[in-house]
CHARMM-style PDB file with segment names, atoms N, HN, CA, C and O in Angstrom:
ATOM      1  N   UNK     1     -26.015  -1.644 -21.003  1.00  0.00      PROA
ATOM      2  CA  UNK     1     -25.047  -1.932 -19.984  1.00  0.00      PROA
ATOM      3  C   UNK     1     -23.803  -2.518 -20.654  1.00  0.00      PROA
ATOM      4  O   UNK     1     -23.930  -3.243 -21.641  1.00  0.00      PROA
ATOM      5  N   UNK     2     -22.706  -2.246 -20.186  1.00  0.00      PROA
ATOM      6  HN  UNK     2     -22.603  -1.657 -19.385  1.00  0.00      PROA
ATOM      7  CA  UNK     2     -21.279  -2.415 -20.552  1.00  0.00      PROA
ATOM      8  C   UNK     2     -20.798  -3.630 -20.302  1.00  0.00      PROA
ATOM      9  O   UNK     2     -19.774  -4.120 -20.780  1.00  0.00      PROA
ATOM     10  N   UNK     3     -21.757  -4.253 -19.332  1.00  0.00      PROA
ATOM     11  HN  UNK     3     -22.588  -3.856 -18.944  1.00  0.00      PROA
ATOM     12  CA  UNK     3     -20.780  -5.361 -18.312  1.00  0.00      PROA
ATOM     13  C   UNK     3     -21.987  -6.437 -18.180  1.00  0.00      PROA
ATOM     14  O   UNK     3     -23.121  -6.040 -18.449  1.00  0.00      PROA
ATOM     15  N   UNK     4     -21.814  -7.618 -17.827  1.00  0.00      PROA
ATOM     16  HN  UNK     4     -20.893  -7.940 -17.608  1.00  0.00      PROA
ATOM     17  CA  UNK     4     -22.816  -8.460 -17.195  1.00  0.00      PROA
ATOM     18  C   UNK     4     -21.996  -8.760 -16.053  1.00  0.00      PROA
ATOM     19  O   UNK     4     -20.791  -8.989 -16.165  1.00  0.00      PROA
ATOM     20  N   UNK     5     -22.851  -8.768 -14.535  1.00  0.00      PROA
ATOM     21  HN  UNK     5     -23.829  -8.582 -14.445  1.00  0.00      PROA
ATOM     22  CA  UNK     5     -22.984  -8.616 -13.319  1.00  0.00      PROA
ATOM     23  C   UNK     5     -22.489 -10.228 -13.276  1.00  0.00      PROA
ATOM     24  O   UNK     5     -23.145 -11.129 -13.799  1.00  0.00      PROA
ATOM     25  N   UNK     6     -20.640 -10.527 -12.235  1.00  0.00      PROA
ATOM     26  HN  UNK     6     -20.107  -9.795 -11.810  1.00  0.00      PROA
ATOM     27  CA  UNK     6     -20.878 -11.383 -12.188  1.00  0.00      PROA
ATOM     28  C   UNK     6     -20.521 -12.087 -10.530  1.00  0.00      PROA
ATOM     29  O   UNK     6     -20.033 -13.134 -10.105  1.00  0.00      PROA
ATOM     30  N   UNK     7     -20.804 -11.456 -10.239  1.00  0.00      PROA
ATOM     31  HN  UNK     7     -21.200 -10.605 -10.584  1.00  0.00      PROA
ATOM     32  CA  UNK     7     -21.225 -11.715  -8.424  1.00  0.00      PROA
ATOM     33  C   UNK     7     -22.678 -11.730  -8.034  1.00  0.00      PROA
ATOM     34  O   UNK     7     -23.543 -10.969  -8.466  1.00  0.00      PROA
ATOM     35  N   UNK     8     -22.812 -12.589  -7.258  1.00  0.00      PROA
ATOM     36  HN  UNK     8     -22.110 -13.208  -6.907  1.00  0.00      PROA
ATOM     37  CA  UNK     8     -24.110 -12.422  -6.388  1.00  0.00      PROA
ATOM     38  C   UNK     8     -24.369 -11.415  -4.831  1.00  0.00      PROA
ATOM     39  O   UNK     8     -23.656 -11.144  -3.865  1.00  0.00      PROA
ATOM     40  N   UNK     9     -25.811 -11.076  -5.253  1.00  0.00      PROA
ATOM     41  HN  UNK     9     -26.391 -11.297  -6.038  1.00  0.00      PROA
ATOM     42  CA  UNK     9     -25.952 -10.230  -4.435  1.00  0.00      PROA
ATOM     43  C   UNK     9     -25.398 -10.234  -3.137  1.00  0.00      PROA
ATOM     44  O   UNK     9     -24.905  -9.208  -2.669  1.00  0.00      PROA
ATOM     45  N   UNK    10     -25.455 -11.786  -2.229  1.00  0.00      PROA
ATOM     46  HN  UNK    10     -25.855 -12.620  -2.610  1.00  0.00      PROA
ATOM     47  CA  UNK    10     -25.045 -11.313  -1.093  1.00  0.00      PROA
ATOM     48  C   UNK    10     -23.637 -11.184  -0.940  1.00  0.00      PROA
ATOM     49  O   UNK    10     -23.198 -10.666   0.087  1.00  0.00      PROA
ATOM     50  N   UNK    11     -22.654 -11.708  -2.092  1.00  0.00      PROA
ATOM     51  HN  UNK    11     -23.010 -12.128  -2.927  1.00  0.00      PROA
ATOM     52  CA  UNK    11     -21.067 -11.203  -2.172  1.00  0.00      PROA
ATOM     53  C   UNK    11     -21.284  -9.940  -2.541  1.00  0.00      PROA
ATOM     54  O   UNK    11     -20.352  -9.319  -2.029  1.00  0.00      PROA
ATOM     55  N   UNK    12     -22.138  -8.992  -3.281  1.00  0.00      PROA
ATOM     56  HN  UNK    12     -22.895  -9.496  -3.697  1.00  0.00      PROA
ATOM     57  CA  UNK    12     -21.552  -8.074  -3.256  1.00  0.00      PROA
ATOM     58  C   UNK    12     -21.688  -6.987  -1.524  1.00  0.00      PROA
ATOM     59  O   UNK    12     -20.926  -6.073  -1.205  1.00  0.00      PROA
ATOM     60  N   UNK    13     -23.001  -7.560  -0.640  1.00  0.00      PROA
ATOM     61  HN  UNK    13     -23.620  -8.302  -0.898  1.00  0.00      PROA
ATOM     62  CA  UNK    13     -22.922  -7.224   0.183  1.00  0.00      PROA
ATOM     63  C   UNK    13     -21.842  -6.975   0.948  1.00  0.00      PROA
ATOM     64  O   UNK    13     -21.383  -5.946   1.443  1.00  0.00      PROA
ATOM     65  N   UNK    14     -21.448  -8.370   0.953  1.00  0.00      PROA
ATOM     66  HN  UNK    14     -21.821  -9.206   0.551  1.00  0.00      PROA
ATOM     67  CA  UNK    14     -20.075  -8.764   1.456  1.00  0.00      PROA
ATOM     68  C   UNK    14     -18.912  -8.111   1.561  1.00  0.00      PROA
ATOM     69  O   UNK    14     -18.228  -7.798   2.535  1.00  0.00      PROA
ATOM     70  N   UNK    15     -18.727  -7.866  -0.228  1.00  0.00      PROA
ATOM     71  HN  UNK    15     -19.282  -8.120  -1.020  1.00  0.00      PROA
ATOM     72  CA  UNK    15     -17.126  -6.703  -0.638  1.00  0.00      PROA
ATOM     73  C   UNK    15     -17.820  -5.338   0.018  1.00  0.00      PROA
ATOM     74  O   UNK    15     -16.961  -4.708   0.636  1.00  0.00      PROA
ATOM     75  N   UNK    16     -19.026  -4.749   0.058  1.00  0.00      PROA
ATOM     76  HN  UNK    16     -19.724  -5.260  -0.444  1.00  0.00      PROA
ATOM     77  CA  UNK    16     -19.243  -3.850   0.575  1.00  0.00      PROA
ATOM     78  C   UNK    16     -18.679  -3.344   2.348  1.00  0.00      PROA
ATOM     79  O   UNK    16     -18.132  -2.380   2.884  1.00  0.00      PROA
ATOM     80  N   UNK    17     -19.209  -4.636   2.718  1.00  0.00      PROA
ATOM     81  HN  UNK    17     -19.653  -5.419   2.282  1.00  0.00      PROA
ATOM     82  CA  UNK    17     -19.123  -4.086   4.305  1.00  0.00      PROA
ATOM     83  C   UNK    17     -17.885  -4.456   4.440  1.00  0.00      PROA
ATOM     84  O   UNK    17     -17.403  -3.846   5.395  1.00  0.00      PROA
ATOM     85  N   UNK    18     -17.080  -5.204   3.920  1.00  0.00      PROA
ATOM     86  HN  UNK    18     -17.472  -5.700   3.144  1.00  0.00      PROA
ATOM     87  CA  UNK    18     -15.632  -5.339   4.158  1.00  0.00      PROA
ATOM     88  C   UNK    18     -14.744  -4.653   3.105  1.00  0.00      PROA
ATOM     89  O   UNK    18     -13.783  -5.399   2.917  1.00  0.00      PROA
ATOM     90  N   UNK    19     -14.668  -3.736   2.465  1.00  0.00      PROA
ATOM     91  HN  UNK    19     -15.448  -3.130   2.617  1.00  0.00      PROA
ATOM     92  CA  UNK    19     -14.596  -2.439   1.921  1.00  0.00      PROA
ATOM     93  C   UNK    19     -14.625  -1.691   2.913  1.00  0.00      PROA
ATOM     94  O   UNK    19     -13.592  -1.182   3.347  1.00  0.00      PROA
ATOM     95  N   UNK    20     -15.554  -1.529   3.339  1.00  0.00      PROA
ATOM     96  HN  UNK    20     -16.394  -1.942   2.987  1.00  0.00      PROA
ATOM     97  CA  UNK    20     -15.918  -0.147   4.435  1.00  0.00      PROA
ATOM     98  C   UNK    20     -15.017  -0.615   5.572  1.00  0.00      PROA
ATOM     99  O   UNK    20     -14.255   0.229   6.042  1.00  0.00      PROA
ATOM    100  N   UNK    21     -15.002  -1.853   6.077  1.00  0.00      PROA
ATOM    101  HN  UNK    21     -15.621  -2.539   5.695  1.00  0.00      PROA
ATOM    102  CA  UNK    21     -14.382  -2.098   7.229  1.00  0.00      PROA
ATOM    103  C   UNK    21     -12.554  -2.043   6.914  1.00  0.00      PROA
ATOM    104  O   UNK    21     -11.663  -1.812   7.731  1.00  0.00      PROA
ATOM    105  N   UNK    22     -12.448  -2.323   5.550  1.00  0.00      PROA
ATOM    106  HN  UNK    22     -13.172  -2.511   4.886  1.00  0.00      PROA
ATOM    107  CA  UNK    22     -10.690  -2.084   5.467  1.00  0.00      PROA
ATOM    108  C   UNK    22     -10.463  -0.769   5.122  1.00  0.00      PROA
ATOM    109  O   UNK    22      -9.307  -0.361   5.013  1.00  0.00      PROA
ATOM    110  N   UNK    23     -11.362  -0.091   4.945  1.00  0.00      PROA
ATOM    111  HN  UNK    23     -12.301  -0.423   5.034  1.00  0.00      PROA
ATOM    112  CA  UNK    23     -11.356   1.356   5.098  1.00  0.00      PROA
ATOM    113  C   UNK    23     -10.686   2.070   6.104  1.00  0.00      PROA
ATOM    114  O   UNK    23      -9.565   2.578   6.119  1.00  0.00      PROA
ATOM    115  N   UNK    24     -11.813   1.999   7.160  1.00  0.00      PROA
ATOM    116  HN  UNK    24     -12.724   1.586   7.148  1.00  0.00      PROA
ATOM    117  CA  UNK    24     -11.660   2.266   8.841  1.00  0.00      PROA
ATOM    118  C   UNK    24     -10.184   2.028   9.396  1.00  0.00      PROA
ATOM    119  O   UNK    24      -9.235   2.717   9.772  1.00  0.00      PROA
ATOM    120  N   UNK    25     -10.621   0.179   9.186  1.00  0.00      PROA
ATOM    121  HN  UNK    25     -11.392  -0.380   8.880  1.00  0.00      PROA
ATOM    122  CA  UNK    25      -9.168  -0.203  10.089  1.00  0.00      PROA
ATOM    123  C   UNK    25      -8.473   0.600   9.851  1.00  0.00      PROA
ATOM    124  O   UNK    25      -8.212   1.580  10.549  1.00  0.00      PROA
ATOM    125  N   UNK    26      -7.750   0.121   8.082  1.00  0.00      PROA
ATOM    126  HN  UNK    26      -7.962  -0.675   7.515  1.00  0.00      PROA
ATOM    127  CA  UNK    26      -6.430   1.005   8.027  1.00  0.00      PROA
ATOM    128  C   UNK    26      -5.820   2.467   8.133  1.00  0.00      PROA
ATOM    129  O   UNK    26      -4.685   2.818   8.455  1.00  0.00      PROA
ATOM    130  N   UNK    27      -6.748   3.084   7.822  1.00  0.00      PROA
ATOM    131  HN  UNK    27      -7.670   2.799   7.561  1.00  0.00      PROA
ATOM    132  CA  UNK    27      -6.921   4.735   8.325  1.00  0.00      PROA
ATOM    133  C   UNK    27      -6.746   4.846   9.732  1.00  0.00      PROA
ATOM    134  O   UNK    27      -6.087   5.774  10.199  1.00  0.00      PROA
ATOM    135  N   UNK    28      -7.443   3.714  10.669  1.00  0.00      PROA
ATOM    136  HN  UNK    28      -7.978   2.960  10.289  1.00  0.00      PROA
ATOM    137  CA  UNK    28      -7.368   4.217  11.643  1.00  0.00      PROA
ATOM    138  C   UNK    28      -5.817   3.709  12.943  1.00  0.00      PROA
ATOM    139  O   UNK    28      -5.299   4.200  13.946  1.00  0.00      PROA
ATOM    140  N   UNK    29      -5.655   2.574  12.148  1.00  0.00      PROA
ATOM    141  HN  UNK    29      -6.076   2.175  11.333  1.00  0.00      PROA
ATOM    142  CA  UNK    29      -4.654   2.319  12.567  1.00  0.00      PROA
ATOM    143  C   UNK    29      -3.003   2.617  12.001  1.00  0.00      PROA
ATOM    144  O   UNK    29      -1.942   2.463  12.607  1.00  0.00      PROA
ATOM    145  N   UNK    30      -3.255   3.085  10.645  1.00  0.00      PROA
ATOM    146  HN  UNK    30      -4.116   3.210  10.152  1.00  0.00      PROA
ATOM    147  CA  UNK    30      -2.410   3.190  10.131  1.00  0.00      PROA
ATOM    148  C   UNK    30      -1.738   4.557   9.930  1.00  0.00      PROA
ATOM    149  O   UNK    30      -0.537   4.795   9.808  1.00  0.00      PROA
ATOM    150  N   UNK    31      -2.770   5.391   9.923  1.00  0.00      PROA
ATOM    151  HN  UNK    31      -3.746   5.198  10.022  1.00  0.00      PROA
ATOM    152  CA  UNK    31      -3.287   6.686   9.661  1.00  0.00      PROA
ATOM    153  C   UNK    31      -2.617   7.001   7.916  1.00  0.00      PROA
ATOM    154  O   UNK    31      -2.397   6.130   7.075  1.00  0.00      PROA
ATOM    155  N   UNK    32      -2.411   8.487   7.763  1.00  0.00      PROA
ATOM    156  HN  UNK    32      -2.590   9.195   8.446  1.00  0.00      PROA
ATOM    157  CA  UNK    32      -2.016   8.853   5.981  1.00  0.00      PROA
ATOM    158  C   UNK    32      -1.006   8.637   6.499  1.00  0.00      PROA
ATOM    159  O   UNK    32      -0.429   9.226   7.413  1.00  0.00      PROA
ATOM    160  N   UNK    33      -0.690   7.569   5.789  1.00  0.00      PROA
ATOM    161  HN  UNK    33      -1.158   7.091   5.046  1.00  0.00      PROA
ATOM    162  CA  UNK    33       0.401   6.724   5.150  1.00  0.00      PROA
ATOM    163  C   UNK    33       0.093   5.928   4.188  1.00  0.00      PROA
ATOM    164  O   UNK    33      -1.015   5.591   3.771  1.00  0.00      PROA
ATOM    165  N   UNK    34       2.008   5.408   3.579  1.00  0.00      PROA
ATOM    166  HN  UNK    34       2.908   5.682   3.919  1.00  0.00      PROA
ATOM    167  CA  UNK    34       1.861   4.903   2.158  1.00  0.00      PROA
ATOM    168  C   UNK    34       0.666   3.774   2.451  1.00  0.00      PROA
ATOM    169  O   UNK    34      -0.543   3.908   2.261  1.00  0.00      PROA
ATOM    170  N   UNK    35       1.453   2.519   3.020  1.00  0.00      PROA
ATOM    171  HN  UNK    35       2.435   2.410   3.175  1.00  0.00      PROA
ATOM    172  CA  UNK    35       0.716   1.783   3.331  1.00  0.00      PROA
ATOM    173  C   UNK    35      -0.617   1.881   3.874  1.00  0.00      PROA
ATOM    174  O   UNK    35      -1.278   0.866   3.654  1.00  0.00      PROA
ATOM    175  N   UNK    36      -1.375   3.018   4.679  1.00  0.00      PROA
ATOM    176  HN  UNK    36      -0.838   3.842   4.858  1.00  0.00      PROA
ATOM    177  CA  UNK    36      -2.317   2.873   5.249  1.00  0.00      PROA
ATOM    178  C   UNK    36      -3.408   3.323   3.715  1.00  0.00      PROA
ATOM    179  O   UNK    36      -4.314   2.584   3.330  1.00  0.00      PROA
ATOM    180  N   UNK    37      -3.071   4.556   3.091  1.00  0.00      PROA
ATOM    181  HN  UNK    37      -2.334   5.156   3.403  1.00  0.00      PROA
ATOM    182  CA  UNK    37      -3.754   4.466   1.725  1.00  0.00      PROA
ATOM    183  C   UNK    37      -4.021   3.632   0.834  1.00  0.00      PROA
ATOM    184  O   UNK    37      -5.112   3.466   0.289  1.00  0.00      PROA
ATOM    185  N   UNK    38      -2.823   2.946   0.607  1.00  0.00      PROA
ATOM    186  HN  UNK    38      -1.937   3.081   1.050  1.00  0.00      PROA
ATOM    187  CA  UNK    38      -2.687   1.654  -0.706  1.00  0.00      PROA
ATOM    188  C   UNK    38      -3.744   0.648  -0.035  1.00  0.00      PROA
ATOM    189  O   UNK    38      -4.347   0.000  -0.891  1.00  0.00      PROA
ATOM    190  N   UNK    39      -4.149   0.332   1.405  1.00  0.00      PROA
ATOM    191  HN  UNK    39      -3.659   0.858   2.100  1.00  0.00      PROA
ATOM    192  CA  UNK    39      -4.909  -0.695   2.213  1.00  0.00      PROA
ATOM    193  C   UNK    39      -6.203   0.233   1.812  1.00  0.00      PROA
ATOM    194  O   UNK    39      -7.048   0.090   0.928  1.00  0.00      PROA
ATOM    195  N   UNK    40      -6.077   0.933   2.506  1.00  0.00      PROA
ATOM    196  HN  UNK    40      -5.391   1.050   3.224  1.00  0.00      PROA
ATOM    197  CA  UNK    40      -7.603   2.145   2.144  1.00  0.00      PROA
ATOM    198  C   UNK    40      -8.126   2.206   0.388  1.00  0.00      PROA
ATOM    199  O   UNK    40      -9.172   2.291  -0.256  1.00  0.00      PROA
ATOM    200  N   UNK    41      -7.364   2.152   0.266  1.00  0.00      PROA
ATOM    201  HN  UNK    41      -6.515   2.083   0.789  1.00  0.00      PROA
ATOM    202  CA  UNK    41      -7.488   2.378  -1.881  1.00  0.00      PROA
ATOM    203  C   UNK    41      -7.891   0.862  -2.140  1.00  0.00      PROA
ATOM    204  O   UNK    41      -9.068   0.780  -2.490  1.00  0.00      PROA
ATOM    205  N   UNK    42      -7.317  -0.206  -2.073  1.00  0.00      PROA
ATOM    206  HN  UNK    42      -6.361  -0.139  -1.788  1.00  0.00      PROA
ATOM    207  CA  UNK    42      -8.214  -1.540  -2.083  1.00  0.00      PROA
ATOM    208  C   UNK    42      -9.351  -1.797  -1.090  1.00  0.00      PROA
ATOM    209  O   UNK    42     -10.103  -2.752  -1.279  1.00  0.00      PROA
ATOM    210  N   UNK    43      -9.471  -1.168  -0.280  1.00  0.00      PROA
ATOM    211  HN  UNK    43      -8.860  -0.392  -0.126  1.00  0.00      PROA
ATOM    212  CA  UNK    43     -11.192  -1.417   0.310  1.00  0.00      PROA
ATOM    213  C   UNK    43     -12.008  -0.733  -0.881  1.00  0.00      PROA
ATOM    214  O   UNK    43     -12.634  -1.485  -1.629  1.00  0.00      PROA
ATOM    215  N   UNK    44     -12.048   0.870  -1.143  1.00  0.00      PROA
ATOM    216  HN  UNK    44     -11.540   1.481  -0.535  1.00  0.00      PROA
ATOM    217  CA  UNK    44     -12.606   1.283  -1.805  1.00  0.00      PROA
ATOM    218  C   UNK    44     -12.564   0.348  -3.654  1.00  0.00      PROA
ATOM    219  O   UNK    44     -13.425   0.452  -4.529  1.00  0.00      PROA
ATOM    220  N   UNK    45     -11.659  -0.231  -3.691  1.00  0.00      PROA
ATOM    221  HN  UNK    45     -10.960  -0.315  -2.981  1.00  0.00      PROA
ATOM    222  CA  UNK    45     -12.416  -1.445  -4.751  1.00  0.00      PROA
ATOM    223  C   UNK    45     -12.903  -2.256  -4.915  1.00  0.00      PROA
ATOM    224  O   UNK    45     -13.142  -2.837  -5.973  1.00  0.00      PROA
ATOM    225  N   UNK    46     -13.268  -2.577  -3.494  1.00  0.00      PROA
ATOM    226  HN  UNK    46     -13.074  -2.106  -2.634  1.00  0.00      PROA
ATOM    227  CA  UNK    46     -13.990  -4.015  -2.744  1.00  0.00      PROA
ATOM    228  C   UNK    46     -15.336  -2.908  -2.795  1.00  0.00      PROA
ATOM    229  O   UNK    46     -16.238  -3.256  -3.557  1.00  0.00      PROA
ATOM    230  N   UNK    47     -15.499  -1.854  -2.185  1.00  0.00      PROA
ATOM    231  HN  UNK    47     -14.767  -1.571  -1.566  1.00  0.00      PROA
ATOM    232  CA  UNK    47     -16.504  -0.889  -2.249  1.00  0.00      PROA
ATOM    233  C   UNK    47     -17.350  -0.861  -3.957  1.00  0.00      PROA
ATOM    234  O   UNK    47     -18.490  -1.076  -4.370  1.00  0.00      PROA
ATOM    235  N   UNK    48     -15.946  -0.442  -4.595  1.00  0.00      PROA
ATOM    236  HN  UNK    48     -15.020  -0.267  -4.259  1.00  0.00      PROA
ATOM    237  CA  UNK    48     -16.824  -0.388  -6.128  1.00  0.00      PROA
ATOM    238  C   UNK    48     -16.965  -1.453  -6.923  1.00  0.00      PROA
ATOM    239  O   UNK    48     -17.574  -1.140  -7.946  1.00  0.00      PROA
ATOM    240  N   UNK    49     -16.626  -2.704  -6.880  1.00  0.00      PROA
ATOM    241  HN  UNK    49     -16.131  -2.958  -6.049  1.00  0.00      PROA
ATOM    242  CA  UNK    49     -16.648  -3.882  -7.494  1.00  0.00      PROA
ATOM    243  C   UNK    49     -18.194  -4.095  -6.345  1.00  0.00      PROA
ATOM    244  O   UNK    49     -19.184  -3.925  -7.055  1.00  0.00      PROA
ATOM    245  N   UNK    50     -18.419  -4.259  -5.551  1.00  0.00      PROA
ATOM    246  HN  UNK    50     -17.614  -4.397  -4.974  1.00  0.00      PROA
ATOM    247  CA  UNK    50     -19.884  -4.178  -5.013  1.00  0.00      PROA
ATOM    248  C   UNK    50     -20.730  -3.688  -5.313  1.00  0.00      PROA
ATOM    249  O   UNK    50     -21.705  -4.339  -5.689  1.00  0.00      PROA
ATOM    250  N   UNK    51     -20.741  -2.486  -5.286  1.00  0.00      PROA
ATOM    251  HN  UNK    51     -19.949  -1.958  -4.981  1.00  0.00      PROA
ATOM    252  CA  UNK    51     -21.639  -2.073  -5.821  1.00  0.00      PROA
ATOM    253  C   UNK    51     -22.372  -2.203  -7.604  1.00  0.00      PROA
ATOM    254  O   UNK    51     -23.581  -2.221  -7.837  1.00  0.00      PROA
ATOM    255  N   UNK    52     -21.425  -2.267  -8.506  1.00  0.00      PROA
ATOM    256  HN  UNK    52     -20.443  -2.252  -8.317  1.00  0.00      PROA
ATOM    257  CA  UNK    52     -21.579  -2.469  -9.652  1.00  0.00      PROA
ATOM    258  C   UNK    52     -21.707  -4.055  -9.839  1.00  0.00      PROA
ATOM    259  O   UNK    52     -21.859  -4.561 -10.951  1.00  0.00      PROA
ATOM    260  N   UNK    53     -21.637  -4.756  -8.714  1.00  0.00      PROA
ATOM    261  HN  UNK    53     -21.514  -4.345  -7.810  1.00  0.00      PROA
ATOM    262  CA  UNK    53     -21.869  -6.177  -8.849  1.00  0.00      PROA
ATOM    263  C   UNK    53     -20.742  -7.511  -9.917  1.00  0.00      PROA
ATOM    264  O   UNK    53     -20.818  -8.739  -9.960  1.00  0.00      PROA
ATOM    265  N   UNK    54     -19.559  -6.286 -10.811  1.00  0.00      PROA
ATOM    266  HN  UNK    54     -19.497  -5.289 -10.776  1.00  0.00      PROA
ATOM    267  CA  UNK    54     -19.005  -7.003 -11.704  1.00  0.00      PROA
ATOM    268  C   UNK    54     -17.163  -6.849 -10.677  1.00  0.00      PROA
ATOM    269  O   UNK    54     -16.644  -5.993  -9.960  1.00  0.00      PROA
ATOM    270  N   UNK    55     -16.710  -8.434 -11.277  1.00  0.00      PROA
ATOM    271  HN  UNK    55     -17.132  -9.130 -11.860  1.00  0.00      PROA
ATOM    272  CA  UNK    55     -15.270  -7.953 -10.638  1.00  0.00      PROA
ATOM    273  C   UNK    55     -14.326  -8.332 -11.915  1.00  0.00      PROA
ATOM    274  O   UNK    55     -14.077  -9.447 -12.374  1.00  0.00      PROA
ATOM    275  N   UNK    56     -14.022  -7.454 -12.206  1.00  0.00      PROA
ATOM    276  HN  UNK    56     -14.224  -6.548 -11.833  1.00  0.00      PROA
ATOM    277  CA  UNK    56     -12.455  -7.468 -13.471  1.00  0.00      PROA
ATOM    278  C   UNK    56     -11.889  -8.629 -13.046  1.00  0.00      PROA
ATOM    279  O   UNK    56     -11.749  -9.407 -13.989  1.00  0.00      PROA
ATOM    280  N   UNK    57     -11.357  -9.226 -11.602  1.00  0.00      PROA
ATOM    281  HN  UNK    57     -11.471  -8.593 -10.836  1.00  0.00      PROA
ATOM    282  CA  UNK    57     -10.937 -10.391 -11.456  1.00  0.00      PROA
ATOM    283  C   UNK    57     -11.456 -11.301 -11.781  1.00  0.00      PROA
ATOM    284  O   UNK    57     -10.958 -12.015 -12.652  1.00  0.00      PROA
ATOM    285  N   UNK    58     -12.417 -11.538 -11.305  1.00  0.00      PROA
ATOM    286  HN  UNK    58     -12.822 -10.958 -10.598  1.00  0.00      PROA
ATOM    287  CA  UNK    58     -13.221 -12.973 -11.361  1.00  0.00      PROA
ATOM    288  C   UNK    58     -13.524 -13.216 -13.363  1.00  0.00      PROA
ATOM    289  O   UNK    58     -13.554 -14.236 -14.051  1.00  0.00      PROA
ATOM    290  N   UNK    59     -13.683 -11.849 -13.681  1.00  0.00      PROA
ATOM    291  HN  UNK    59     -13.659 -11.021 -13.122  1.00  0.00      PROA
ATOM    292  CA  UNK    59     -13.735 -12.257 -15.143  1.00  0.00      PROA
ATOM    293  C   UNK    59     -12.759 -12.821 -16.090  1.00  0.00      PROA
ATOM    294  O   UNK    59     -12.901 -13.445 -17.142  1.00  0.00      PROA
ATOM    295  N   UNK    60     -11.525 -12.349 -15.292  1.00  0.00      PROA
ATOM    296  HN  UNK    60     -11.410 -11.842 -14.438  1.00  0.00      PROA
ATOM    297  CA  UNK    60      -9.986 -12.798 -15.923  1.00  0.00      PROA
ATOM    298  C   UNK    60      -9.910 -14.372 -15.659  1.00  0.00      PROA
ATOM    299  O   UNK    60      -9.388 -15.094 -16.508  1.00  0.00      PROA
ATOM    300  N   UNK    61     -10.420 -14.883 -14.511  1.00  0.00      PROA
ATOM    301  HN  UNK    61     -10.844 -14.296 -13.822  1.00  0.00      PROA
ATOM    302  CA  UNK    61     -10.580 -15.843 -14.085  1.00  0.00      PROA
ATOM    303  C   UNK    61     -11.030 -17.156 -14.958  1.00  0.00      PROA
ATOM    304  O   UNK    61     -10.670 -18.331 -15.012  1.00  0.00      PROA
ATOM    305  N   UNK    62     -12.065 -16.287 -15.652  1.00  0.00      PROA
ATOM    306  HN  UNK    62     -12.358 -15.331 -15.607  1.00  0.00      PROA
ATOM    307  CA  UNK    62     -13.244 -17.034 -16.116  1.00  0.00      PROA
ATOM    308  C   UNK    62     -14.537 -17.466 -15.499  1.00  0.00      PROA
ATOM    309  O   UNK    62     -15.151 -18.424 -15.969  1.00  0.00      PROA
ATOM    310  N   UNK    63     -15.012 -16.733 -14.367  1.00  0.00      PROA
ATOM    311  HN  UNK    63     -14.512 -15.955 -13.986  1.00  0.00      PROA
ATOM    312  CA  UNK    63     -15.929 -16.999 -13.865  1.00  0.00      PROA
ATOM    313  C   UNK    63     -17.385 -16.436 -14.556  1.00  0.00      PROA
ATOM    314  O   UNK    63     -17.381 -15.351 -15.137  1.00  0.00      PROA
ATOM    315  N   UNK    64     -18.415 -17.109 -14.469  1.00  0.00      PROA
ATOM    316  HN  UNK    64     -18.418 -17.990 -13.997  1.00  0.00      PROA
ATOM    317  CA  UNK    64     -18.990 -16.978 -15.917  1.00  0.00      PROA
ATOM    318  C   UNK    64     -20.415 -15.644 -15.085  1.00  0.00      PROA
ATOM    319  O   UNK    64     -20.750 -15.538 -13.906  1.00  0.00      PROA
ATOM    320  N   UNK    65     -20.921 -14.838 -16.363  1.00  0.00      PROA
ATOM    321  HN  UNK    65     -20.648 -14.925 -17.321  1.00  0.00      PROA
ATOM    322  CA  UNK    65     -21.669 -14.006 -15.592  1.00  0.00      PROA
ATOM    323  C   UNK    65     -22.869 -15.012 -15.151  1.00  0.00      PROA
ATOM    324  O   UNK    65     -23.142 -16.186 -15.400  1.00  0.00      PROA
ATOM    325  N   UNK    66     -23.447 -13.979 -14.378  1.00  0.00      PROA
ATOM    326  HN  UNK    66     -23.225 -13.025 -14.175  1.00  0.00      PROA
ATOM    327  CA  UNK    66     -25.335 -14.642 -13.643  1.00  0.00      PROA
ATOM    328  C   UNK    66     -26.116 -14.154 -14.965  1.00  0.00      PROA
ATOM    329  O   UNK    66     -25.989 -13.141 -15.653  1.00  0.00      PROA
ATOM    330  N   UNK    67     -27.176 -15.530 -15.075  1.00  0.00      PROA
ATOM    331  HN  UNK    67     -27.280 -16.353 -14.516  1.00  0.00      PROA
ATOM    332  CA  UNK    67     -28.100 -14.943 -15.373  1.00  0.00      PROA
ATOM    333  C   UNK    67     -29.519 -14.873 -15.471  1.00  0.00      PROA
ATOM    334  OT1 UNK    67     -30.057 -13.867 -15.933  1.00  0.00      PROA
TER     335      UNK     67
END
């Protein structure tokens, strides 16, 4: 593995369902548009920072991995 995991499981739940939910909204309220994509394009990294459990931010941060 490339990375050590440094969120906990139920945050990554978390970026998941609110990923999916800034998904929706903005698509749906926004529809294809600049703005409604660029909102849509950061859910889907709340989506993949979840799932892979690691966030490029929090590491810049210094937040230390789990272990």
């Amino acid at each position: 593995m490339l990375y050590r995991k440094n969120i906990t499981r139920p945050e990554s739940l978390v970026r998941i369902v609110a990923g999916l939910a800034l998904i929706a909204v903005s698509l749906a309220w926004l529809g294809v548009t600049p703005i409604g994509l660029v909102l849509a394009a950061s859910g889907a990294v709340g989506i993949v920072t979840g799932v892979f459990g690691y966030c490029p931010a929090c590491a810049m941060v210094g937040r230390k991995p789990l272990k």
